[in-house]
C-alpha positions in Angstrom: -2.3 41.1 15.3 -4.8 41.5 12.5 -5.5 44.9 11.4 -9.1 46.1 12.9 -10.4 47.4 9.4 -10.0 43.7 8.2 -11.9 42.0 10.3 -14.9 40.8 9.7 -18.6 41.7 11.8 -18.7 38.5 13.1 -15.0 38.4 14.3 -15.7 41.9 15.9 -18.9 40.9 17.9 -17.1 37.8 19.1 -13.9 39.9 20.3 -16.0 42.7 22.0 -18.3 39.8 23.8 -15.3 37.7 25.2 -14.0 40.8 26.4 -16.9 42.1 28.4 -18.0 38.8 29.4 -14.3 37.8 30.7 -14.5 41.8 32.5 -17.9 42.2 34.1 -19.8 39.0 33.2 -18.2 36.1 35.4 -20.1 34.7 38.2 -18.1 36.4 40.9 -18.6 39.7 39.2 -20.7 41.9 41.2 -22.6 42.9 39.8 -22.4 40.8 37.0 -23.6 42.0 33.6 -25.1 40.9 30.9 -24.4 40.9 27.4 -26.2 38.4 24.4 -26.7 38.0 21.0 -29.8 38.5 19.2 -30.2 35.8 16.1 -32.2 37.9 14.2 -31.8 36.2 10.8 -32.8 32.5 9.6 -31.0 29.8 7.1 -34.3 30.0 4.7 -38.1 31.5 4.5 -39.5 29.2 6.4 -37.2 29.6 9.5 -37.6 33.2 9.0 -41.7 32.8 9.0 -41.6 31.0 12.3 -39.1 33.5 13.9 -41.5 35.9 12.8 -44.5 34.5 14.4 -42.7 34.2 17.9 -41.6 38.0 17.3 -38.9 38.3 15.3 -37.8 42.1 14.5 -36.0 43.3 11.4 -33.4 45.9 12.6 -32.7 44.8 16.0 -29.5 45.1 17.3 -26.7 42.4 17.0 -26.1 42.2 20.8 -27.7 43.7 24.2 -25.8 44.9 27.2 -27.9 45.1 30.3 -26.0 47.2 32.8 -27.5 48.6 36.2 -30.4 50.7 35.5 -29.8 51.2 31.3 -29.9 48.6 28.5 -27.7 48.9 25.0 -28.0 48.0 22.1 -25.2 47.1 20.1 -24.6 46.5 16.1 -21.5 45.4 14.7 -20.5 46.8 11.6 -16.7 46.6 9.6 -14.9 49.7 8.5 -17.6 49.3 5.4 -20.2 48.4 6.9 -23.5 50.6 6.8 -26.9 50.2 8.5 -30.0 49.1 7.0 -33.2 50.9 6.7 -34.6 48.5 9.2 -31.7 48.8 12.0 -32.3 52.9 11.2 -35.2 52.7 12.0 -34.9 50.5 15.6 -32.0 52.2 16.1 -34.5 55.4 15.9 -37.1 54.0 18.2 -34.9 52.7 21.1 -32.8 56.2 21.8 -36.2 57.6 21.4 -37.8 54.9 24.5 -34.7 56.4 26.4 -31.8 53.7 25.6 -28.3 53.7 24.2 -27.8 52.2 20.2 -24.2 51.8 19.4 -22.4 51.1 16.1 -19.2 49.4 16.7 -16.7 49.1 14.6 -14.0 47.6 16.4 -12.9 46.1 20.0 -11.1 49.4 21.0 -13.8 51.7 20.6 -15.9 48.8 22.2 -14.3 48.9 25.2 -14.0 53.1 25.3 -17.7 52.6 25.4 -18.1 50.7 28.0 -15.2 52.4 30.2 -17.3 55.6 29.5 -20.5 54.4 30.9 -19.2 52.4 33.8 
């Protein structure tokens, strides 16, 4: 197995949403939840001007998790891996609306997370 520091973002958000899909997100899950990415970046400025327009956000999380009654939002970062000002500041303004942010840095403390809350 791959040591967890050296894995990429990307490799961790696909890890952690395998897992929770394959746990709590199949059909016959009931209930089942949810959990999806957020493509909050484009290949080139124009791409990025027409996300804008339909509502793009800088800062928003990499993934959501909508459990029963409470919504997460969840950024993937590696062992190096520091937030921007932008995710700071959404990070700021959902705990403050009431929900969970979460900066994950591997599938272990992924899955304590979740274990915690459910």
């Amino acid at each position: 197995m791959v040591n967890e520091k050296l894995k990429s973002e990307d490799k961790i958000q696909q890890e952690c949403v395998m897992w929770f899909r394959n746990t709590y997100g199949l059909n016959h899950h009931n209930p089942k939840l949810l959990m999806f990415s957020v493509p909050n970046s484009g290949q080139n400025a124009k791409e990025q001007l027409k996300k804008k327009a339909v509502g793009l956000l800088p800062g928003v999380s990499d993934t959501i998790i909508v459990i029963p009654n409470k919504t997460i939002y969840c950024e993937f970062k590696d062992d190096k891996g520091i937030q921007s000002p932008a995710q700071k500041i959404f990070e700021s303004d959902v705990v403050a609306l009431g929900h969970e942010y979460w900066v994950i840095r591997s599938l272990d403390l992924f899955r304590i997370n979740i274990n915690n809350i459910l």
